[in-house]
PDBQT receptor file of N, H, CA, C and O in Angstrom, charges set to zero:
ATOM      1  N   UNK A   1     -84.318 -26.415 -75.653  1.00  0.00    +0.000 N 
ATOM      2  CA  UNK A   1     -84.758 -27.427 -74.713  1.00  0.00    +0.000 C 
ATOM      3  C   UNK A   1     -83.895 -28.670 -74.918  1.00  0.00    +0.000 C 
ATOM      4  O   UNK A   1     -83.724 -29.174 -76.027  1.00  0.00    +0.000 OA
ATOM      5  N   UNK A   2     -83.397 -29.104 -73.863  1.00  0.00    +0.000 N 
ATOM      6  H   UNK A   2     -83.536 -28.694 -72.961  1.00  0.00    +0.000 HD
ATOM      7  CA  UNK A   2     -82.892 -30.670 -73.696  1.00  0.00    +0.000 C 
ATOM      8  C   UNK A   2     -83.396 -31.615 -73.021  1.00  0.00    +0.000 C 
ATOM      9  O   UNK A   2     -84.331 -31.510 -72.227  1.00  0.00    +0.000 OA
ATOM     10  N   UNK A   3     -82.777 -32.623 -73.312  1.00  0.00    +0.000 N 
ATOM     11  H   UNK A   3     -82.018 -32.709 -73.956  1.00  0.00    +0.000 HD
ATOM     12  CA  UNK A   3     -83.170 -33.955 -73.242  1.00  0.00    +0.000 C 
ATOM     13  C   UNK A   3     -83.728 -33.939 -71.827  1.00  0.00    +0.000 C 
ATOM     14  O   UNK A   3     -84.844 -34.311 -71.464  1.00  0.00    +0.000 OA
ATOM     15  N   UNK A   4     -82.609 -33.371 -71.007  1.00  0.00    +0.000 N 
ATOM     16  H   UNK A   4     -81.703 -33.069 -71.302  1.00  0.00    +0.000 HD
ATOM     17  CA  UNK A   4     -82.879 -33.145 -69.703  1.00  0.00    +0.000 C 
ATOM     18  C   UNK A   4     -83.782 -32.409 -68.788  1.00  0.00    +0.000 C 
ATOM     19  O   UNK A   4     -84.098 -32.585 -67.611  1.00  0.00    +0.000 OA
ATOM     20  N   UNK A   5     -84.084 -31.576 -69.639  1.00  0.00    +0.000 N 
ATOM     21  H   UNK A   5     -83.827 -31.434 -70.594  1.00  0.00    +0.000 HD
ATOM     22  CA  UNK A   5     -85.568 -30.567 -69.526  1.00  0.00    +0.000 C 
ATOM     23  C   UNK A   5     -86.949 -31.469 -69.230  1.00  0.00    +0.000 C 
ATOM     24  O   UNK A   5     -87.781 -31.495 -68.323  1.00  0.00    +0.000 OA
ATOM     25  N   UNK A   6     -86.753 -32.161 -70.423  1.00  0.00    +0.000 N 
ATOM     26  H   UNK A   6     -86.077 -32.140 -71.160  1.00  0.00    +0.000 HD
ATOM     27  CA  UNK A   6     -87.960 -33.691 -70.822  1.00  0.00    +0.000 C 
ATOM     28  C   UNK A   6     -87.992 -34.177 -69.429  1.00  0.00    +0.000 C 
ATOM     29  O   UNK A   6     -89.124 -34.281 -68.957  1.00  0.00    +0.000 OA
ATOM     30  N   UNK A   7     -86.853 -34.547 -68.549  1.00  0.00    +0.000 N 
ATOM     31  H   UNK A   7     -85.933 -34.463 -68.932  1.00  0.00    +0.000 HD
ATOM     32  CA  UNK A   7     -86.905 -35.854 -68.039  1.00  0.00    +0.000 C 
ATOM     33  C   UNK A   7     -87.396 -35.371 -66.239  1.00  0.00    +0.000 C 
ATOM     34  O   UNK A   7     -87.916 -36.100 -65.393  1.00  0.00    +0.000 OA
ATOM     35  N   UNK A   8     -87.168 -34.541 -66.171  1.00  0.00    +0.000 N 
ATOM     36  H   UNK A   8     -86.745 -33.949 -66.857  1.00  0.00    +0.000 HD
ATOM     37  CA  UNK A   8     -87.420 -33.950 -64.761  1.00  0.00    +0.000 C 
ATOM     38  C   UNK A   8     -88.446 -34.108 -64.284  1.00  0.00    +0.000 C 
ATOM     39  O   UNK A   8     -89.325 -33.984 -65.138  1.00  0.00    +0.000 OA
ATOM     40  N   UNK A   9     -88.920 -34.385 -63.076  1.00  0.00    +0.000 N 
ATOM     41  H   UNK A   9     -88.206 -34.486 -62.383  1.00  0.00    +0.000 HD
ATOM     42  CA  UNK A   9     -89.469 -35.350 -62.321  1.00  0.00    +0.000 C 
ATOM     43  C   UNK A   9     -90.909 -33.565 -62.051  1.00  0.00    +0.000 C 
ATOM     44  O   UNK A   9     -90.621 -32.379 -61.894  1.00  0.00    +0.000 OA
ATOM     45  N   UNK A  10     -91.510 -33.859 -62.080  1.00  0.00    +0.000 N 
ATOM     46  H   UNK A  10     -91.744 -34.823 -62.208  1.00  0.00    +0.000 HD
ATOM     47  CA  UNK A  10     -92.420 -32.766 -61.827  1.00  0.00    +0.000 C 
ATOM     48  C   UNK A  10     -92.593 -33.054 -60.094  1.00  0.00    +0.000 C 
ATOM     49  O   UNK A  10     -92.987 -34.105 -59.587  1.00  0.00    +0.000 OA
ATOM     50  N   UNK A  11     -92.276 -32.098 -59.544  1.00  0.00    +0.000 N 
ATOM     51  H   UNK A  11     -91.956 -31.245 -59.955  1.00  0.00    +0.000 HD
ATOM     52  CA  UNK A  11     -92.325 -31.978 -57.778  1.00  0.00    +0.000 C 
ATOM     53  C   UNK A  11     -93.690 -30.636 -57.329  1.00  0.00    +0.000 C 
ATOM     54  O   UNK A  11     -93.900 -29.927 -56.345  1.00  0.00    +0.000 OA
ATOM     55  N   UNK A  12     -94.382 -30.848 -58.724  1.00  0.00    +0.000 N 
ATOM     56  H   UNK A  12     -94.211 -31.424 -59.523  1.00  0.00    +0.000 HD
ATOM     57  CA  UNK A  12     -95.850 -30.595 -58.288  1.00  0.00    +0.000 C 
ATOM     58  C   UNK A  12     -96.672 -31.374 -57.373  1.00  0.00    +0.000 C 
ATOM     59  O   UNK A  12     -96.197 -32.488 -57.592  1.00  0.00    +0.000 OA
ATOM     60  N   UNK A  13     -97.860 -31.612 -56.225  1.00  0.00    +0.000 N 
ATOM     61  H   UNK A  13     -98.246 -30.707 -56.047  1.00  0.00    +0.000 HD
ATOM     62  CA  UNK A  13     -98.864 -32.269 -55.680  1.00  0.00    +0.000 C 
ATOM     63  C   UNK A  13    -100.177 -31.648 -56.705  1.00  0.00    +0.000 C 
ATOM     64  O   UNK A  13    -100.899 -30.682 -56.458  1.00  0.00    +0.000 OA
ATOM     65  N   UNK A  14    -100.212 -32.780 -58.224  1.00  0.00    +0.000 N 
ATOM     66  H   UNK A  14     -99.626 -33.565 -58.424  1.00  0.00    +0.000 HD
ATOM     67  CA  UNK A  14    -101.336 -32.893 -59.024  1.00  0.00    +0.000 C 
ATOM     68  C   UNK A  14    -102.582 -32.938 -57.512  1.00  0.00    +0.000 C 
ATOM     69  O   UNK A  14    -103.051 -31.868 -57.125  1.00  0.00    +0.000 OA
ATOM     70  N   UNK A  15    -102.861 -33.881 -57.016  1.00  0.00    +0.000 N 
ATOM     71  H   UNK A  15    -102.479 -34.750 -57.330  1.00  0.00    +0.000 HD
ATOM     72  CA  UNK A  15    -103.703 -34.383 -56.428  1.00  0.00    +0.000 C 
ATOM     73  C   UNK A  15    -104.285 -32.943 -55.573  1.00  0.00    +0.000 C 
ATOM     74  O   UNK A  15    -105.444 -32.529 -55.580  1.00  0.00    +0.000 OA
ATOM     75  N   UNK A  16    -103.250 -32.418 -54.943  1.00  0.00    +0.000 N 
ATOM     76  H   UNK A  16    -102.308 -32.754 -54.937  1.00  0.00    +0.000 HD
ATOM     77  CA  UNK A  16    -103.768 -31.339 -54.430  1.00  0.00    +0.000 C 
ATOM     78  C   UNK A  16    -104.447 -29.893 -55.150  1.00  0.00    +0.000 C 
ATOM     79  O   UNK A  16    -105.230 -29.023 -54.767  1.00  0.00    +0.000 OA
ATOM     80  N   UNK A  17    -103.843 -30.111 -56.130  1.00  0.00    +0.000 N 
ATOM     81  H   UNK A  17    -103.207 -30.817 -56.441  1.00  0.00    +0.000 HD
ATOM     82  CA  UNK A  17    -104.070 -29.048 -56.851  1.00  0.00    +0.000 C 
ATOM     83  C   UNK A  17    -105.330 -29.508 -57.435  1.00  0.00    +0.000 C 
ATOM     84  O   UNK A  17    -106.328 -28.838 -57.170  1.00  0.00    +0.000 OA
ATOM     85  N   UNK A  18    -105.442 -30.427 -58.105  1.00  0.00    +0.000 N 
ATOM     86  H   UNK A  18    -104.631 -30.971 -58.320  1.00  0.00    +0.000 HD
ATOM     87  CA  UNK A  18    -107.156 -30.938 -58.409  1.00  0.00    +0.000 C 
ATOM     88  C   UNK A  18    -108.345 -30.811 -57.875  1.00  0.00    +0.000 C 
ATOM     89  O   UNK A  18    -109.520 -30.849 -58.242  1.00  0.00    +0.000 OA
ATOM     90  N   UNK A  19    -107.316 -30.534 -56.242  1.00  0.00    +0.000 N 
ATOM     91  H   UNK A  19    -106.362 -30.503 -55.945  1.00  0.00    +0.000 HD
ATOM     92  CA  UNK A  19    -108.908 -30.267 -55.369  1.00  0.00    +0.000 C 
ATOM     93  C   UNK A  19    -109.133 -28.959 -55.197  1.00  0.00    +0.000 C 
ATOM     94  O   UNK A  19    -110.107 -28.582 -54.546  1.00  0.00    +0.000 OA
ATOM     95  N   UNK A  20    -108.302 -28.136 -55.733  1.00  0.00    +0.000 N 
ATOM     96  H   UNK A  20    -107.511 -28.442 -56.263  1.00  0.00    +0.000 HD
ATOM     97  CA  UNK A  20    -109.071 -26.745 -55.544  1.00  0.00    +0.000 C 
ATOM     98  C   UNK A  20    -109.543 -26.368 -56.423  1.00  0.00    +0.000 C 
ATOM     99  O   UNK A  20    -109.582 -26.996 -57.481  1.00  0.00    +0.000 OA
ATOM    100  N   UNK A  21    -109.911 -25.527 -56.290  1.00  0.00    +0.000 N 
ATOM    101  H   UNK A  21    -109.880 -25.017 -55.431  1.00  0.00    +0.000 HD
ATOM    102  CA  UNK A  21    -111.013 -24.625 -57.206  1.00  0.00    +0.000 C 
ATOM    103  C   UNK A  21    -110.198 -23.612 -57.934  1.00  0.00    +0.000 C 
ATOM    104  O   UNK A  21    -109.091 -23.400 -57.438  1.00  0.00    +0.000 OA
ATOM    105  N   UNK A  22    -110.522 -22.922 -59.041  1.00  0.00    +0.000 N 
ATOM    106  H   UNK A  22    -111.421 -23.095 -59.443  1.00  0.00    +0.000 HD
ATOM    107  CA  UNK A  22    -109.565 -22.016 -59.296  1.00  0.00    +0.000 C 
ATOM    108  C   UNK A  22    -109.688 -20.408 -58.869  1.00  0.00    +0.000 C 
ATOM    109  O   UNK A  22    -109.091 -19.450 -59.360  1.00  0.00    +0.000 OA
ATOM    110  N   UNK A  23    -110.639 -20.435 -57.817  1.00  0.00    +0.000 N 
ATOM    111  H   UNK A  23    -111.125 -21.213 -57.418  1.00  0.00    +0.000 HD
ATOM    112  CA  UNK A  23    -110.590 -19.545 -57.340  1.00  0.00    +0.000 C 
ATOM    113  C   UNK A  23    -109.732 -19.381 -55.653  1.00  0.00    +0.000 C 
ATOM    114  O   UNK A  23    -109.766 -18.437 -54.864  1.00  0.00    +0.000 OA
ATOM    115  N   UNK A  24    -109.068 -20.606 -55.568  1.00  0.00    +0.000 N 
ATOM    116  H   UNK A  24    -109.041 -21.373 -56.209  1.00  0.00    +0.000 HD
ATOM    117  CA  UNK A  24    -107.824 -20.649 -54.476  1.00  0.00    +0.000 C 
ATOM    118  C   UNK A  24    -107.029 -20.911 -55.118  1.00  0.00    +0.000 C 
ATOM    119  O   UNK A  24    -106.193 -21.473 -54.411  1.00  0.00    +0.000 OA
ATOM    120  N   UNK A  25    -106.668 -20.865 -56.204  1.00  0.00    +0.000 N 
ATOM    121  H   UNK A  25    -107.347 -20.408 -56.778  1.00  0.00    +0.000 HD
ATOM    122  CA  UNK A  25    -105.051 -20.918 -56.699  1.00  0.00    +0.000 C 
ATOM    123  C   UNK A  25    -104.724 -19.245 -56.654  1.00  0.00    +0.000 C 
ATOM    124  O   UNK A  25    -105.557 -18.377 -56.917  1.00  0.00    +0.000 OA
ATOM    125  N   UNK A  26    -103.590 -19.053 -56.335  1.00  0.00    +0.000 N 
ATOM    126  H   UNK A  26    -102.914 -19.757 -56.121  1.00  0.00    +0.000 HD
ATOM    127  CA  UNK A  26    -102.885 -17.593 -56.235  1.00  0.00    +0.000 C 
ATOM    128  C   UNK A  26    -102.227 -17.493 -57.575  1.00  0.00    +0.000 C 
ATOM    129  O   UNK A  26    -101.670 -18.431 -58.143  1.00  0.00    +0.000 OA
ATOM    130  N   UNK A  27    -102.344 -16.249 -58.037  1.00  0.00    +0.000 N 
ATOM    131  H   UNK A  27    -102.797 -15.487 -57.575  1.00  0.00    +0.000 HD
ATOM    132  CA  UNK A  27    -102.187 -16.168 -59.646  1.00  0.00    +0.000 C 
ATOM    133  C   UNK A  27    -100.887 -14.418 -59.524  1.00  0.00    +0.000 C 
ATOM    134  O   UNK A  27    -100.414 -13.837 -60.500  1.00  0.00    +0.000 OA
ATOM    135  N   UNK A  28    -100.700 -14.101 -58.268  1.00  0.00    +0.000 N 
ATOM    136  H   UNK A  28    -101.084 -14.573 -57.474  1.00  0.00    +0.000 HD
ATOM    137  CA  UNK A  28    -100.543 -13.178 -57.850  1.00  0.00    +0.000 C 
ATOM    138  C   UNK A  28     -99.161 -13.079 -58.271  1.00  0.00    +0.000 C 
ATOM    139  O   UNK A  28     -98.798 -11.922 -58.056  1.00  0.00    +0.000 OA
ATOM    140  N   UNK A  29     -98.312 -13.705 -58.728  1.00  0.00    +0.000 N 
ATOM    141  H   UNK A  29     -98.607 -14.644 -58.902  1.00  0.00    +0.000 HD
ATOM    142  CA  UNK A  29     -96.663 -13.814 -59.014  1.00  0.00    +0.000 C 
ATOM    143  C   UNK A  29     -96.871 -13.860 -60.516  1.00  0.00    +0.000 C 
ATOM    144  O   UNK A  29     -95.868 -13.811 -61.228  1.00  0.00    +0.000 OA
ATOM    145  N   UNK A  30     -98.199 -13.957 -61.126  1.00  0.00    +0.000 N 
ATOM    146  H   UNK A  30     -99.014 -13.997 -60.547  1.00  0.00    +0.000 HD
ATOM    147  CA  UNK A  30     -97.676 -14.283 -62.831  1.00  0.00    +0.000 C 
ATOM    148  C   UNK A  30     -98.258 -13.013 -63.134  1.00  0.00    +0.000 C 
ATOM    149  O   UNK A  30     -99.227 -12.497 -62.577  1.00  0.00    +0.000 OA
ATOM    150  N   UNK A  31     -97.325 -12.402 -64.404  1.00  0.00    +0.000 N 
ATOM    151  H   UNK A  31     -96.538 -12.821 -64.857  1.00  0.00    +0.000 HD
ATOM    152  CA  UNK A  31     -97.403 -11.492 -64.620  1.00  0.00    +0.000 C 
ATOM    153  C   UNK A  31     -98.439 -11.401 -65.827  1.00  0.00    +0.000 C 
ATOM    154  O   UNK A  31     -98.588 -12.266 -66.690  1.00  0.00    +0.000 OA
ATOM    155  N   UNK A  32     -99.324  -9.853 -65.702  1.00  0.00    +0.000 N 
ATOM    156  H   UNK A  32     -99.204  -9.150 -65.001  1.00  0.00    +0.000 HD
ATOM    157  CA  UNK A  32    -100.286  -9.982 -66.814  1.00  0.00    +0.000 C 
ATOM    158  C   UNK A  32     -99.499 -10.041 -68.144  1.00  0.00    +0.000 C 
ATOM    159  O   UNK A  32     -98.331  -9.770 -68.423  1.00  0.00    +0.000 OA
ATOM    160  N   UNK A  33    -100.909 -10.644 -69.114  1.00  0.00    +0.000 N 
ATOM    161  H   UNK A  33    -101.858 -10.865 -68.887  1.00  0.00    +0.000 HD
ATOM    162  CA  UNK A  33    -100.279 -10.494 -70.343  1.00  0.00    +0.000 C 
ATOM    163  C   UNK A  33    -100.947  -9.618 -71.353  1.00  0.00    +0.000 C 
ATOM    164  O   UNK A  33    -102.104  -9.685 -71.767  1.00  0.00    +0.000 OA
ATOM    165  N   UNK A  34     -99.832  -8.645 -71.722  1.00  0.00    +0.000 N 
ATOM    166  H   UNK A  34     -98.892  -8.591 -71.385  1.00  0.00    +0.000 HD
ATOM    167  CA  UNK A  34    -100.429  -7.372 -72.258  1.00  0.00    +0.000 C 
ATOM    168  C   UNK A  34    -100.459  -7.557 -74.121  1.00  0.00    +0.000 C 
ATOM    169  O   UNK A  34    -100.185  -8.453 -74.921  1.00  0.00    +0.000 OA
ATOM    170  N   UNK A  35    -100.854  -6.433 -74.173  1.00  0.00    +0.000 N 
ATOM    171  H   UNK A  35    -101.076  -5.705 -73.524  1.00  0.00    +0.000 HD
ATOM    172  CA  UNK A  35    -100.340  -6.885 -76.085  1.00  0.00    +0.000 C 
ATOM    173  C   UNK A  35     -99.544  -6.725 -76.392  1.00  0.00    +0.000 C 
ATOM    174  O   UNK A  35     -99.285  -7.047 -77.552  1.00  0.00    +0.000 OA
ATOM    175  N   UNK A  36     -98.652  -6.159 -75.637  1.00  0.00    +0.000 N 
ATOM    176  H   UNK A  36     -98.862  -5.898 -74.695  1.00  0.00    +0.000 HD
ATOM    177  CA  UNK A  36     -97.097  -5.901 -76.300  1.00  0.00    +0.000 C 
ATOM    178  C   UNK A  36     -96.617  -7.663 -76.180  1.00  0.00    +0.000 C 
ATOM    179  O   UNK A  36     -96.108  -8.270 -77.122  1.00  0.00    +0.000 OA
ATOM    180  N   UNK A  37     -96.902  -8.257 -74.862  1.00  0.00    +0.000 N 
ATOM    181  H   UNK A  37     -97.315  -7.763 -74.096  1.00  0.00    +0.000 HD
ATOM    182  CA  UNK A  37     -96.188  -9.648 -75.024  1.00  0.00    +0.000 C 
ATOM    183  C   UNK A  37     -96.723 -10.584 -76.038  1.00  0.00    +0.000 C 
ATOM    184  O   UNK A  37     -96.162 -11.663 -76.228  1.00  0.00    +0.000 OA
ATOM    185  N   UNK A  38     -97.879 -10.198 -76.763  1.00  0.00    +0.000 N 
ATOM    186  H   UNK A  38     -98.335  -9.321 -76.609  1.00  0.00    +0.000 HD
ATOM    187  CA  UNK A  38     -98.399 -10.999 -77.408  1.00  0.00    +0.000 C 
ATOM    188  C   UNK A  38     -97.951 -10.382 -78.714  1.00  0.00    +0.000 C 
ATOM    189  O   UNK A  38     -97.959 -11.317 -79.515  1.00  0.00    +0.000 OA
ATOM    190  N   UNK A  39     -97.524  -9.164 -79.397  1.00  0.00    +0.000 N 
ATOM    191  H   UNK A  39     -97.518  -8.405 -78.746  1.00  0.00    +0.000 HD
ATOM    192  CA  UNK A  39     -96.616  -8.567 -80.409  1.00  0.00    +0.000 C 
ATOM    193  C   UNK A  39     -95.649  -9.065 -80.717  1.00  0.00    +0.000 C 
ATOM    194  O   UNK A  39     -95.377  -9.291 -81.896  1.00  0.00    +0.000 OA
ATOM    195  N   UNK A  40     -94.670  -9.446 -79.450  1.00  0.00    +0.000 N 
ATOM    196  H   UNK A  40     -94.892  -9.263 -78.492  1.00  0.00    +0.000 HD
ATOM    197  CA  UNK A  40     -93.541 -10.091 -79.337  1.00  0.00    +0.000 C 
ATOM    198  C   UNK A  40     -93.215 -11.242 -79.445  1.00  0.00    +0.000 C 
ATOM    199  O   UNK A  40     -92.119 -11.613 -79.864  1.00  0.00    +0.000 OA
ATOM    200  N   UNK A  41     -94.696 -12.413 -78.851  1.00  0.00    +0.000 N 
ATOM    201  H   UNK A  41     -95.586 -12.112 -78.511  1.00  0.00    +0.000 HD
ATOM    202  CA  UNK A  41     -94.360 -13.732 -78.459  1.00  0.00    +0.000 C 
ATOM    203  C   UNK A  41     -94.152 -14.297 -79.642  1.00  0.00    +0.000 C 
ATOM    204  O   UNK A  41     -94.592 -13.610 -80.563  1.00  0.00    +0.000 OA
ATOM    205  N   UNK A  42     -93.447 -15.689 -80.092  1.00  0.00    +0.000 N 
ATOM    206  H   UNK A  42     -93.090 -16.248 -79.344  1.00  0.00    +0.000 HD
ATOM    207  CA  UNK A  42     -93.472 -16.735 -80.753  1.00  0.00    +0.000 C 
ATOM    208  C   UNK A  42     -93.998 -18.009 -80.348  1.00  0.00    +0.000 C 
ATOM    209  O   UNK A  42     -93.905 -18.528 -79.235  1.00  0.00    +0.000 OA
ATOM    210  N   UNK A  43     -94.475 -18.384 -81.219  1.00  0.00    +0.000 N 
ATOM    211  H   UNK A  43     -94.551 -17.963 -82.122  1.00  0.00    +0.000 HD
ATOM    212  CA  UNK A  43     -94.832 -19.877 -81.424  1.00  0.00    +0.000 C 
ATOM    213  C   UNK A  43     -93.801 -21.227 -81.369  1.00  0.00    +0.000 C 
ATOM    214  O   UNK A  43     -93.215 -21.555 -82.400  1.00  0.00    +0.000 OA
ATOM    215  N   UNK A  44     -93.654 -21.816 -80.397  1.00  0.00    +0.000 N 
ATOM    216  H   UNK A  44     -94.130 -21.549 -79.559  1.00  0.00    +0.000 HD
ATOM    217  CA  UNK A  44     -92.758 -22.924 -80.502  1.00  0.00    +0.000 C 
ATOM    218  C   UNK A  44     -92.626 -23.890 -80.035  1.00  0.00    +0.000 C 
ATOM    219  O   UNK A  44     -92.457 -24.107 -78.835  1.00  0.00    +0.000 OA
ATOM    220  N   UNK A  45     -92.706 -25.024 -81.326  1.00  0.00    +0.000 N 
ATOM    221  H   UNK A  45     -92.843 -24.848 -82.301  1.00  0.00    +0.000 HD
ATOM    222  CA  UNK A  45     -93.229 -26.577 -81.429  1.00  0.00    +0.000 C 
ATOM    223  C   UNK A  45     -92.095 -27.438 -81.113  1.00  0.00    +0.000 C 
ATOM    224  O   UNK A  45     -90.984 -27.201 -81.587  1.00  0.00    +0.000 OA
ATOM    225  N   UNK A  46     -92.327 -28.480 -80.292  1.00  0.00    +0.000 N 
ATOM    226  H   UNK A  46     -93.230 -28.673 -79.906  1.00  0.00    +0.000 HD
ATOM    227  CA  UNK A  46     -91.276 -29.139 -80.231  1.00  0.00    +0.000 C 
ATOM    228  C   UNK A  46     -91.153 -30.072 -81.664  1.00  0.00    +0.000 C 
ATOM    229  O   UNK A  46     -92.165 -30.327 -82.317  1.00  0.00    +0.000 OA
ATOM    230  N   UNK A  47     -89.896 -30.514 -82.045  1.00  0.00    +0.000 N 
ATOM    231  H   UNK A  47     -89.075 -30.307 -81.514  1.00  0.00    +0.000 HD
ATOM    232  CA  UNK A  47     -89.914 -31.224 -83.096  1.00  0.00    +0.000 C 
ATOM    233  C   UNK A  47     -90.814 -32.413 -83.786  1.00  0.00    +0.000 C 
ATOM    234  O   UNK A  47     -91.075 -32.564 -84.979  1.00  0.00    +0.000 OA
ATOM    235  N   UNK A  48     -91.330 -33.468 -82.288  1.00  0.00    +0.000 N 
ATOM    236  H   UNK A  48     -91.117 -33.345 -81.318  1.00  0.00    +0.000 HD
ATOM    237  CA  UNK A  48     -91.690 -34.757 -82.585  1.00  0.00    +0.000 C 
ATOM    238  C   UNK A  48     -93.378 -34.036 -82.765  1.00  0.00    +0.000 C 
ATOM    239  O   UNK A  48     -94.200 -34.561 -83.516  1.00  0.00    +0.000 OA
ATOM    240  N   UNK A  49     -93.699 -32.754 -81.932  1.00  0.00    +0.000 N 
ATOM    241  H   UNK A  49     -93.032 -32.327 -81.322  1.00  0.00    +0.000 HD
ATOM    242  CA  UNK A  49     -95.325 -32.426 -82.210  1.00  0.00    +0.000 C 
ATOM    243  C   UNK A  49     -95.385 -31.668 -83.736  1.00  0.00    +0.000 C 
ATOM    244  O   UNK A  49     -96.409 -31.502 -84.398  1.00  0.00    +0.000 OA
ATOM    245  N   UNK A  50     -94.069 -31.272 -84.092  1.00  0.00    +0.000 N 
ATOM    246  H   UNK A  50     -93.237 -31.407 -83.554  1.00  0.00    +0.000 HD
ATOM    247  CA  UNK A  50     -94.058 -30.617 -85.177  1.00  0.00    +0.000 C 
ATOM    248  C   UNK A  50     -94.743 -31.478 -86.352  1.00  0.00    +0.000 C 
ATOM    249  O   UNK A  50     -95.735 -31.150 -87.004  1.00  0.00    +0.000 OA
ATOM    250  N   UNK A  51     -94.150 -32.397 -86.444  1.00  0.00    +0.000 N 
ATOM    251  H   UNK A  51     -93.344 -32.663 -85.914  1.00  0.00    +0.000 HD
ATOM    252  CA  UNK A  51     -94.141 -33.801 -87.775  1.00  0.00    +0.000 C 
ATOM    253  C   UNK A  51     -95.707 -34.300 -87.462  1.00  0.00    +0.000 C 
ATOM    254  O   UNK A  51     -96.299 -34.856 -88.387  1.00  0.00    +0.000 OA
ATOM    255  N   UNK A  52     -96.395 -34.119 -86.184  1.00  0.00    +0.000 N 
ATOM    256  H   UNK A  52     -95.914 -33.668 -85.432  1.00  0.00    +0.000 HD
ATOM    257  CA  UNK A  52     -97.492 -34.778 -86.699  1.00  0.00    +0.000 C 
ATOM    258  C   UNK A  52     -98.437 -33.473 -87.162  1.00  0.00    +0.000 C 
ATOM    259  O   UNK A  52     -99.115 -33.561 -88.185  1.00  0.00    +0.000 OA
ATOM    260  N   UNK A  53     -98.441 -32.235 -86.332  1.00  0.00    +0.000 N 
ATOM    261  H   UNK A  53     -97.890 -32.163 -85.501  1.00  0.00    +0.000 HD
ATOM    262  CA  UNK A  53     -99.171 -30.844 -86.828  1.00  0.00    +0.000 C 
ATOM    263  C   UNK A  53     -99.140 -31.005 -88.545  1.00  0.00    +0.000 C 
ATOM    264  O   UNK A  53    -100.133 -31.064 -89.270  1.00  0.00    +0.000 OA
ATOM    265  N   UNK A  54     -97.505 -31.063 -89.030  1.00  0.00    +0.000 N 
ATOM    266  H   UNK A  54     -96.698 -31.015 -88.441  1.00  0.00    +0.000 HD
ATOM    267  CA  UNK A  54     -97.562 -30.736 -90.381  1.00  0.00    +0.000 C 
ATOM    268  C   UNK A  54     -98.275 -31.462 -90.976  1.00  0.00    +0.000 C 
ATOM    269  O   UNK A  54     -99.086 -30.875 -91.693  1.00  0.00    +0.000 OA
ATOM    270  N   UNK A  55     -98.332 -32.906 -90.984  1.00  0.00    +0.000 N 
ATOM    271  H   UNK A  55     -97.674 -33.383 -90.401  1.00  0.00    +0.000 HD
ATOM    272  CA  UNK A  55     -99.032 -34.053 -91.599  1.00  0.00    +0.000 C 
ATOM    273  C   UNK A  55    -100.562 -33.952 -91.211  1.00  0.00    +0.000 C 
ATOM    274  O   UNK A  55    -101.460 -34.566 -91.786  1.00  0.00    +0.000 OA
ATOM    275  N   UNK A  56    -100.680 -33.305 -90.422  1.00  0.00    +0.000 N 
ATOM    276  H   UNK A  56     -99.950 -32.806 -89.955  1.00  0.00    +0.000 HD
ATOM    277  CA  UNK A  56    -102.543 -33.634 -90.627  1.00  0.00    +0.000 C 
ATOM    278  C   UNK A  56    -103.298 -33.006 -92.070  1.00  0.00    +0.000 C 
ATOM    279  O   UNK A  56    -104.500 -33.184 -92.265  1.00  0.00    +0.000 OA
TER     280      UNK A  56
């Protein structure tokens, strides 16, 4: 991840999306998640959330 990743302007409508319910959001493009992806997945912290996780 870069700096530039961070900075990108989110071209979501929060507002709209707040007003629905989550039974009108379309979920139909994300793919299930099986146990193999969860076998596979990793865990990964960005640096600055890292330093406070470790310190608690």
């Amino acid at each position: 991840m870069s700096k530039n990743d961070l900075n990108n302007i989110s071209r979501t409508n929060w507002e709209a999306l707040k007003s629905m319910s989550d039974d009108d959001i379309d979920y139909s493009d994300i793919p299930p998640l099986t146990d193999e992806f969860f076998e596979k997945a990793t865990l990964r912290v960005p640096a600055t959330q890292e330093q406070t996780i470790n310190s608690a």
